[in-house]
C-alpha positions in Angstrom: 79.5 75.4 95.5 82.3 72.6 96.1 85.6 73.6 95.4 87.9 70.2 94.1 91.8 70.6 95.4 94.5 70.6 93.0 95.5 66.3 93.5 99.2 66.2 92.8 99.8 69.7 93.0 102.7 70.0 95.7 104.7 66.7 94.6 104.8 68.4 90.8 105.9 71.8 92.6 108.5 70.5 94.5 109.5 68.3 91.8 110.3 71.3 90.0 107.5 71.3 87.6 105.2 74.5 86.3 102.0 74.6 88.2 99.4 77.1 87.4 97.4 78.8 90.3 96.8 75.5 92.8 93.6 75.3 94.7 95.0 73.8 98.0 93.7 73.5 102.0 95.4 75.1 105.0 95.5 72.5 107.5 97.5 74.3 110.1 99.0 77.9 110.5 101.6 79.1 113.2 103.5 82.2 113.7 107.3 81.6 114.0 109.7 84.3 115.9 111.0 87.2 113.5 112.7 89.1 116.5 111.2 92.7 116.2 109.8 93.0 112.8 106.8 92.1 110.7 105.3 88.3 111.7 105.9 85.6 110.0 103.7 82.5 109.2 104.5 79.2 108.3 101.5 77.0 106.6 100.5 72.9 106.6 99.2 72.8 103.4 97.4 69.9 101.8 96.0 69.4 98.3 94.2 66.5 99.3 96.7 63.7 98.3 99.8 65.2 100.1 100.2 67.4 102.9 103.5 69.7 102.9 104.6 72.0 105.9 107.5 74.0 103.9 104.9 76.8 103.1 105.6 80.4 104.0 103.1 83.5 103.9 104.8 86.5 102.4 104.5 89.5 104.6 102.2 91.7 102.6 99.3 89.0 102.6 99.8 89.0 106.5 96.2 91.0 106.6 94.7 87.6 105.4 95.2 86.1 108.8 94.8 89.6 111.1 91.3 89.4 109.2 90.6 86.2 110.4 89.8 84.6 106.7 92.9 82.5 106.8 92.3 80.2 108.8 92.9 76.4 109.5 91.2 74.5 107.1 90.5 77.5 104.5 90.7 77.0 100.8 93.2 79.3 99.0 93.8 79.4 95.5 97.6 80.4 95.0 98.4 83.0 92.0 101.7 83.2 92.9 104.5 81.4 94.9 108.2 81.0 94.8 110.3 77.9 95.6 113.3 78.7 97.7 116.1 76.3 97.7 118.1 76.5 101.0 121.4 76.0 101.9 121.3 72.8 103.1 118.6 71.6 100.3 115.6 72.0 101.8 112.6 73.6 99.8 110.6 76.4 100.9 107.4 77.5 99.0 106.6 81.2 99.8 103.1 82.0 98.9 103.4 85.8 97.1 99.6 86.0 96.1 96.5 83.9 97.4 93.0 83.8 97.4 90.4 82.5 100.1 88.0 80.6 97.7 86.4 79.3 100.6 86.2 79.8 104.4 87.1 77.5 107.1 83.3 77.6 108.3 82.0 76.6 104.4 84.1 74.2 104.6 83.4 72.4 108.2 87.6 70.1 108.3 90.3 68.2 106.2 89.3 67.2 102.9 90.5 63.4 101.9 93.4 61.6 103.9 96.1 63.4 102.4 100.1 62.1 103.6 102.9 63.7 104.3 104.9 64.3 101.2 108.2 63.2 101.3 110.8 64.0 98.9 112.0 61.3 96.7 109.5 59.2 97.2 107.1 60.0 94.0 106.7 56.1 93.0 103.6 54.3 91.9 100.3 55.9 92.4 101.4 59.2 93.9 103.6 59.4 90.8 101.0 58.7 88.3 98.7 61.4 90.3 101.6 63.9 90.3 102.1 63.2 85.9 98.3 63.5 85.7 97.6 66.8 87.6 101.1 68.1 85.5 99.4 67.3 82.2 96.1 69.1 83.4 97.7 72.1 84.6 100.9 73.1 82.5 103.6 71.3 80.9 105.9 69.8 82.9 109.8 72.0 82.7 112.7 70.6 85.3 114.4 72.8 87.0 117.3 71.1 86.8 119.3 70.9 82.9 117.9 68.4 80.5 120.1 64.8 80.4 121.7 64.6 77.2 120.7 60.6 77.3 117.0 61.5 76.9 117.3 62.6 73.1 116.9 65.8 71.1 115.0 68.6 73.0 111.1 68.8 71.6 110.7 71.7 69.0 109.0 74.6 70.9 110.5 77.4 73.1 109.5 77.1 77.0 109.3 80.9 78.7 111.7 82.1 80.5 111.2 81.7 83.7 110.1 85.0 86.1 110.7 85.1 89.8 107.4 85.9 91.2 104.6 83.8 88.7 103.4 80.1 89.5 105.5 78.0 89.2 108.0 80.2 88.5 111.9 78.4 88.7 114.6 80.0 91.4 116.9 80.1 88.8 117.4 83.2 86.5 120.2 83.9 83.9 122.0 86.8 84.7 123.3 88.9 81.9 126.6 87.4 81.6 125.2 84.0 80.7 125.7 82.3 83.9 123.1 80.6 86.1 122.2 82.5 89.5 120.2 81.1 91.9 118.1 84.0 93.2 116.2 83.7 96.4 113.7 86.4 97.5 114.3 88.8 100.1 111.9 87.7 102.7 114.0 84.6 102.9 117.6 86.4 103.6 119.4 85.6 106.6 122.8 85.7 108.1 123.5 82.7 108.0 124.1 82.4 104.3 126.8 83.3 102.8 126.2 83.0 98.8 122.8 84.5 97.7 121.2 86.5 94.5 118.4 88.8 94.4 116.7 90.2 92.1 115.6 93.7 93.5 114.2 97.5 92.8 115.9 100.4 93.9 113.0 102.3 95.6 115.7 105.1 97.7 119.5 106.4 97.1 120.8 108.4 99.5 123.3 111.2 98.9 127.2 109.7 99.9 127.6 111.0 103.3 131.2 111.2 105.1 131.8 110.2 108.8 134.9 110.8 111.4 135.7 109.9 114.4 138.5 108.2 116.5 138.5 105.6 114.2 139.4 107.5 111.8 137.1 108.9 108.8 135.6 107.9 105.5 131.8 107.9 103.5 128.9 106.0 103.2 125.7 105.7 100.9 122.8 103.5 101.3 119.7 102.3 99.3 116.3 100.8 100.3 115.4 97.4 97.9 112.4 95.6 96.7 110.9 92.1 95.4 107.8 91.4 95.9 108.5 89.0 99.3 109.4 92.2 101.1 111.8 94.8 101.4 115.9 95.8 102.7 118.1 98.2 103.4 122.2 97.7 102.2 125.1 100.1 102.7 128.4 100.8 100.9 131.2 102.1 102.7 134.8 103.8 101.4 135.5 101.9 98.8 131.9 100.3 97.6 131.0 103.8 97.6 133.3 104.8 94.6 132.1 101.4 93.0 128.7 101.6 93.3 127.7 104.7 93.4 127.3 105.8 89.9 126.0 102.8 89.3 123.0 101.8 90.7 120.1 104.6 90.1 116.8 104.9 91.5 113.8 103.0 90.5 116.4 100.1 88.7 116.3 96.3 88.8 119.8 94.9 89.7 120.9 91.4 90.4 122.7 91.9 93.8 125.4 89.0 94.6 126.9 88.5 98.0 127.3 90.9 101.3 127.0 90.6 105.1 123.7 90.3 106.5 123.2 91.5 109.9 120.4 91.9 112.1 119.3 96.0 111.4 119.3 98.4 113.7 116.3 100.0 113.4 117.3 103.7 114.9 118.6 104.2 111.4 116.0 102.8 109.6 112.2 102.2 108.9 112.9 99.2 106.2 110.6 96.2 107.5 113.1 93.5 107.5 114.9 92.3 110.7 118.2 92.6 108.9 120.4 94.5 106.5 123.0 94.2 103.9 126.5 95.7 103.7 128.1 95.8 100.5 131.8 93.7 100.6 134.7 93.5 98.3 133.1 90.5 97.1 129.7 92.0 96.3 128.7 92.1 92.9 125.9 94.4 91.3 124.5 93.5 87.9 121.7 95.3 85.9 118.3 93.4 85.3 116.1 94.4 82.1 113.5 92.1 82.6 112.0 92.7 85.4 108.7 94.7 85.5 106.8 92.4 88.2 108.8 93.8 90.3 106.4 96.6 92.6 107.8 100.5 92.2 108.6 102.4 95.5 105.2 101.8 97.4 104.0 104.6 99.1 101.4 105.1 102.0 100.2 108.6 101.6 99.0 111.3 104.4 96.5 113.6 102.8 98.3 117.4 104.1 95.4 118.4 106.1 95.8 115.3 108.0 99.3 115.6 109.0 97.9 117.9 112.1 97.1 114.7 113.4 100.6 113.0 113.1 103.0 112.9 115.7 106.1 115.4 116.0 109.2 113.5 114.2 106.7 110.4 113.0 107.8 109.3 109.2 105.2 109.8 106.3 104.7 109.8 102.4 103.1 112.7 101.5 102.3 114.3 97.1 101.2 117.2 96.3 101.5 119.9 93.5 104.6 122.5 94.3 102.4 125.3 93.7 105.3 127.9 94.8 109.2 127.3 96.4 111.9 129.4 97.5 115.7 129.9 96.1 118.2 127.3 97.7 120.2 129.0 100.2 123.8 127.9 102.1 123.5 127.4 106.1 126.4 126.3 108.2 125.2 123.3 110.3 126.5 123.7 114.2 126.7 120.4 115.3 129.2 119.6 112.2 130.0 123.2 110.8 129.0 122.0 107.8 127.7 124.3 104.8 124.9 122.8 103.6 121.9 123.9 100.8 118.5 124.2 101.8 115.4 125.3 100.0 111.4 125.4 100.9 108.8 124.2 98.5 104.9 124.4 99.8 102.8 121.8 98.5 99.3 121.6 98.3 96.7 118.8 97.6 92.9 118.1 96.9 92.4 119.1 101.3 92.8 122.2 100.0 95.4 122.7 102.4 99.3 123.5 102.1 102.5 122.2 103.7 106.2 123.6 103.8 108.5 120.9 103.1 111.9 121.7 104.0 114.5 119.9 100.9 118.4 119.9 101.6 121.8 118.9 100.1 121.4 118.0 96.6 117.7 117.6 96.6 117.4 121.0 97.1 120.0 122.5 94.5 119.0 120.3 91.6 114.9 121.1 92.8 113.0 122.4 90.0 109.2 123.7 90.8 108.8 126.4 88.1 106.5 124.1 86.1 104.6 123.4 89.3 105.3 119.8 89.1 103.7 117.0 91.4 106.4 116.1 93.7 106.2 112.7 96.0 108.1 112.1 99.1 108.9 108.8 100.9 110.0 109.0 104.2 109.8 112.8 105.0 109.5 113.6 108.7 107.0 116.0 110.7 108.2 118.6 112.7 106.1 121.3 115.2 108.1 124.5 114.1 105.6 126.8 113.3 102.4 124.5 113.1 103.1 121.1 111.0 105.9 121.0 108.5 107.7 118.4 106.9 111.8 118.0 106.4 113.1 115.3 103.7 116.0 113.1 105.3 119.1 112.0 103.9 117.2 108.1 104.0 113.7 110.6 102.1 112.8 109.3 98.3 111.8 112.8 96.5 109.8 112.0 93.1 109.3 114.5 90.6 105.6 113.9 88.5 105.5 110.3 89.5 104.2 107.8 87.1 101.3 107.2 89.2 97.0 107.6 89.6 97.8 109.9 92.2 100.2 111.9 90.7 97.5 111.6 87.7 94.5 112.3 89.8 96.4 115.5 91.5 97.2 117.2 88.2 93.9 116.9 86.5 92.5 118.7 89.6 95.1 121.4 90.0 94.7 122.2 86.1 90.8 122.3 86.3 90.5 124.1 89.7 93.1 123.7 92.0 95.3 126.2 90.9 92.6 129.0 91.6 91.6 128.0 95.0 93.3 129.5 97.9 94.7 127.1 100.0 95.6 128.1 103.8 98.8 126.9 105.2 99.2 124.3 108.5 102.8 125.5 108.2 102.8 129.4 109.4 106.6 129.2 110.4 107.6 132.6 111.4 110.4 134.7 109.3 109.5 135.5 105.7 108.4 134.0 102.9 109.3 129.9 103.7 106.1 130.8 106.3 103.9 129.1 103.9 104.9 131.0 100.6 102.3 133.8 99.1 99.8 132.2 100.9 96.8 134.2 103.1 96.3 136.5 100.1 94.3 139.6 101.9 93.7 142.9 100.8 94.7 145.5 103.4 91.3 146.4 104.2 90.8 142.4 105.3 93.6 142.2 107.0 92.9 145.1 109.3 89.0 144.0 109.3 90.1 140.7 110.8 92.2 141.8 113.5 94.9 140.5 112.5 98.2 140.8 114.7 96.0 141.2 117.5 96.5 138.0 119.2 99.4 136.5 121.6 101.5 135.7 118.5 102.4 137.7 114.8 99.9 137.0 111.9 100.8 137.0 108.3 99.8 137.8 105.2 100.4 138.8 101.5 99.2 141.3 99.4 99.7 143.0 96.2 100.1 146.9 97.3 101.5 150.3 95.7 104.2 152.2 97.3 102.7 156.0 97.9 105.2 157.7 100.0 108.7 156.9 101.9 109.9 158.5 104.7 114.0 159.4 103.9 114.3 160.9 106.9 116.8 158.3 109.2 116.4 155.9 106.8 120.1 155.0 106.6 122.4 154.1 109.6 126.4 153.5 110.0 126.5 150.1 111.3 129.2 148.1 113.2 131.3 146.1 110.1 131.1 142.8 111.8 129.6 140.2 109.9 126.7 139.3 112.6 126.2 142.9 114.3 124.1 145.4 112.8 124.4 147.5 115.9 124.5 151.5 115.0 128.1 152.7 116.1 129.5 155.9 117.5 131.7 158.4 115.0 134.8 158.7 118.1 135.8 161.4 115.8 139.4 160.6 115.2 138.7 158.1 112.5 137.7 155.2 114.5 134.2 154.3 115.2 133.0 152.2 118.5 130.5 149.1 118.8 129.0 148.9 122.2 127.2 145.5 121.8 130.8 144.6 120.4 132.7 146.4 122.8 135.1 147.1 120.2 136.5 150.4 117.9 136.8 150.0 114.3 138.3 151.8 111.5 135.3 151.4 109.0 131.9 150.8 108.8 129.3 149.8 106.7 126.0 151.3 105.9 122.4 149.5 106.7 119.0 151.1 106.1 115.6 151.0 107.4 113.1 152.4 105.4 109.5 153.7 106.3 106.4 153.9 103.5 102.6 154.2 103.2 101.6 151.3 100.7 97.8 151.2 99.0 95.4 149.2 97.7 92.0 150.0 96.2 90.5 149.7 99.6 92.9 151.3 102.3 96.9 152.0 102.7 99.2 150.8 105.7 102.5 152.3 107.0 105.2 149.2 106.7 108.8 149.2 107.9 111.0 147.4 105.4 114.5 146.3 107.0 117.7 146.0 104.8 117.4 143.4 101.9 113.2 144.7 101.4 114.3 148.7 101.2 116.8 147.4 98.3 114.2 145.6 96.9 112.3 148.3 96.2 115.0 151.0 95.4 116.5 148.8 93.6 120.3 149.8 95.1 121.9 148.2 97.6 122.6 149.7 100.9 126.3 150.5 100.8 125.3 152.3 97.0 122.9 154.5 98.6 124.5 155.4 101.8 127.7 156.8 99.6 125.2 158.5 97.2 123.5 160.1 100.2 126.8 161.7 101.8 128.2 162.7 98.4 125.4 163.2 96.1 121.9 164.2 98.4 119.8 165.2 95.1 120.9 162.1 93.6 119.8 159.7 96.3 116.0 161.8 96.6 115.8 161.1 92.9 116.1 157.4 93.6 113.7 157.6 96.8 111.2 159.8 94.5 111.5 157.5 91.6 110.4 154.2 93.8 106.9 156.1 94.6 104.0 154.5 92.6 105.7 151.1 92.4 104.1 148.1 93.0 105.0 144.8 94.2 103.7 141.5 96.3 104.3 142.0 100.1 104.8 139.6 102.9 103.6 141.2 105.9 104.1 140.7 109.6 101.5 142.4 112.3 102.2 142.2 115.5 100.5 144.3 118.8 103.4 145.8 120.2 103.0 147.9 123.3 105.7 150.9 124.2 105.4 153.1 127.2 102.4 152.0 128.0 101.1 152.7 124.2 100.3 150.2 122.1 100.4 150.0 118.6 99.8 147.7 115.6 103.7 147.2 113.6 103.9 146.4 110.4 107.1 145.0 109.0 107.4 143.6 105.3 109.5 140.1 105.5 109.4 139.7 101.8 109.4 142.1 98.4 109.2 140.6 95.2 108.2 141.6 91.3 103.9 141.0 91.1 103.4 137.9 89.4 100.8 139.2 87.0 99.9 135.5 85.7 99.3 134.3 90.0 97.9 137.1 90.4 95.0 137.2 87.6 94.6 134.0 88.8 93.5 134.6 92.1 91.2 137.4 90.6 89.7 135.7 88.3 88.5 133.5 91.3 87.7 135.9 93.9 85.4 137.0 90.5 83.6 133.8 90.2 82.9 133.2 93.8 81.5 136.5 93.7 79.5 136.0 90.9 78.2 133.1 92.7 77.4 134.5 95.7 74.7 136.6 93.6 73.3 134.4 91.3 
């Protein structure tokens, strides 16, 4: 089928006229030097008339050329293309969206004798080629304003024009009325000093304060997008209090002005070889009209493929929070910082389920009761404890994203997912962030399996009832110290002595360990609960029931007497431990918590109907 080029095309788009999808030839295509980033390609294009070499490729359609389909003398229809004005007046055309209508091998060399364009110089034929393919294609529109000389404006109302669409004009009102000349990302540099983009805000981080000899002060930074490409910009001291509550995730903003320098990319995974930092000078103005404009793209690793990634590797991972733990403070060492931190488990259609590991704000403001879908941009893998994930300070967290994914995931989980036991890649060791209520065994299972008999602990939970607990030496006098819970010695003259502490105190306070035979239907397992799971359970806390023991004995066996029959979801470590030469299975419970009734039909309701199909 013969394809006919677009005659005229690239005089009416540099003469600033609207063009609608071109069909033009690649005559040559080179790679230019972009230092460490994504390639860049810069085009000879001809549409058989004219041949122009002020095209650039946008970095997303680089796949074109690794594919080998864009090729000298190719023909490419062009959806989408914006003209970039530079500062010394030169044109660039970067191509946003092509097609390959033809191959270079269809197509066998250089259709016509096409000249080099040159600008100015659209006299005579050229010019009445240029008028003629404008009248074909769309109605001719200036870029420049109308001249008052050349009458009354005709009687119909033009579009306005959008970055990003044929033709489209590099000029945009801004909402204050002025003209701004926006430029797309791709085509940022330091070497210019007055620019406008139009952008999304696809990450915010949390402000962040820094000190050192320098002195100290804060920082925020936020990840951008057009559709040329993407960049990273940072506020410090007093940008932060300016911009800050201003710019929100997910926006459109006209940003104005700011140093560009080249990015160092230890901070940052932002394809672009530079970055922007936010000046006194820099100017950030809300866009409403803007929904070309691609959302925060995301590349996601299914969860039972994260085995395969790399320790500390950066990946976008969704999934349905299907249970989380309370946010708790933790001091930070390397700044003695108190920070929040709370662990979610997320599972996906794998049928598999990852801890992710939220902190600072994300992790106090984190909602999962609803068992939302929650997408994560940027999270990073880490080894502890099989394969788990920890959102940075630079991560994008998205609760029930507007997306087929996020669509997709919740029809499953509704239908089926939320019945299916999924097994955990992330069996972290020390209670219930090992993978939440996960590994659901009865205890009959558990001890059937062998579990705790290998080189390391296994874990599991189960829903048991408490039969009997042992009182006897259940509560201890313990050294008062806020990180030793070392038994101490009554000196008998109103002092009592730590030996791990080396010290003598005049109080103490009480800590208990408490022994009991739990049951299922199937069998019954002695577990020793430490501290916060004997409270749990006798619903006192330690220093309570140490009092009430020592003042009020009949009291205290009420309480012990009145915890019998009660039942609750246990996480349980087992462990082979060997003592004079004995060895023995130990049980310890990490975690005691209420039975979730509605979870827990759930899960019967399934282990019903795979039993059912097992007979049928």
């Amino acid at each position: 089928m013969a394809v006919r080029l677009s005659e005229g095309a690239i005089a009416s788009i540099m003469q600033g006229e609207d063009v609608g999808a071109p069909v033009l030839q690649l005559i040559t295509i080179r790679a230019i030097a972009t230092g460490n980033g994504l390639p860049r390609y810069r085009m000879l294009m001809s549409d058989g008339v004219n041949i122009l070499s002020s095209f650039m490729l946008a970095t997303q359609l680089n796949s074109l050329v690794d594919q080998g389909r864009l090729v000298a003398h190719a023909i490419c229809k062009i959806n989408r293309f914006i003209v970039n004005v530079l500062k010394d007046g030169r044109k660039v055309i970067i191509l946003m969206d092509l097609d390959v209508v033809k191959t270079a091998d269809a197509v066998g060399g250089k259709i016509g004798n096409p000249v080099q364009y040159a600008e100015g110089s659209g006299q005579g034929g050229q010019q009445q080629q240029t008028s003629a393919f404008a009248a074909n294609e769309a109605p001719s529109k200036p870029l420049q304003t109308r001249n008052p000389a050349a009458g009354p404006p005709a009687k119909h109302t033009s579009p306005p024009p959008t970055l990003g669409k044929a033709g489209g004009s590099s000029f945009l009102s801004t909402p204050g009325g002025s003209q701004a000349k926006v430029v797309p990302i791709a085509s940022l540099n330091p070497y210019q000093s007055k620019w406008t983009i139009c952008a999304r805000v696809t990450q915010k981080s949390q402000i962040r304060t820094w000190s050192n000899s320098r002195g100290e002060g804060k920082l925020f930074s936020i990840e951008m997008v057009d559709e040329s490409g993407e960049i990273r910009a940072t506020a410090f001291t007093d940008q932060v209090d300016k911009f800050f509550p201003i710019i929100e995730l997910n926006k459109v903003y006209y940003f104005s002005k700011g140093n560009l320098k080249t990015a160092n990319k230890q901070y940052t995974t932002v394809k672009n070889d530079y970055e922007i930092t936010f000046t006194n000078e820099t100017s950030v103005i809300p866009c409403e009209d803007a929904q070309h404009l691609p959302s925060v793209k995301f590349n996601f690793v299914p969860i039972d493929n994260l085995e395969k990634e790399d320790k500390d590797s950066i990946v976008d991972v969704i999934g349905i929070c299907k249970s989380f733990e309370d946010d708790k403070k933790i001091v930070v060492k390397a700044s003695n910082r108190e920070v929040s931190k709370r662990d979610i488990h997320l599972v996906d259609m794998s049928g598999k389920m990852v801890t992710v590991t939220l902190w600072g704000m994300e992790a106090e403001k984190f909602d999962g009761s609803r068992q939302p879908v929650v997408a994560i941009k940027g999270a990073r893998v880490s080894d502890f404890g099989g394969r788990s994930l920890s959102a940075l300070s630079s991560s994008t967290v998205i609760v029930n994203p507007d997306s087929p994914e996020s669509f997709k995931l919740r029809g499953w989980f509704d239908s089926e997912g939320q019945l299916q036991e999924c097994a955990s890649i992330s069996n972290m060791q020390g209670g219930p962030a090992a993978g939440g209520n996960t590994n659901w065994k009865t205890l009959y299972e558990a001890k059937s399996e062998n579990l705790g008999q290998g080189d390391k602990a296994d874990y599991f939970s189960c829903v048991a009832t408490v039969v009997y607990l042992r009182k006897e030496n259940c509560m201890y006098q313990a050294c008062p110290s806020q990180d030793c819970n070392k038994k101490v010695i009554d000196e008998q003259n109103g002092l009592y002595r730590c030996e791990k502490c080396d010290r003598e105190f005049p109080n103490f306070k009480y800590r208990m360990i408490l022994s009991i035979n739990m049951a299922d239907f199937q069998d019954n397992q002695w577990v020793t609960c430490f501290q916060e799971s004997s409270e749990a359970i006798l619903g006192q806390n330690a220093a309570y029931l140490g009092e009430l023991k020592e003042k009020n004995e009949h009291a205290f066996d009420e309480i012990i007497q009145k915890a019998n029959f009660t039942t609750y979801e246990f996480r349980i470590r087992v462990k082979l431990e060997t003592f004079n030469d004995e060895s023995r299975l130990k049980a310890t419970a990490m975690d005691v918590k209420p039975v979730n009734h509605k979870e827990y039909s759930k899960r019967l309701i399934m282990n019903i109907r795979k039993n059912a199909a097992q007979l049928a």
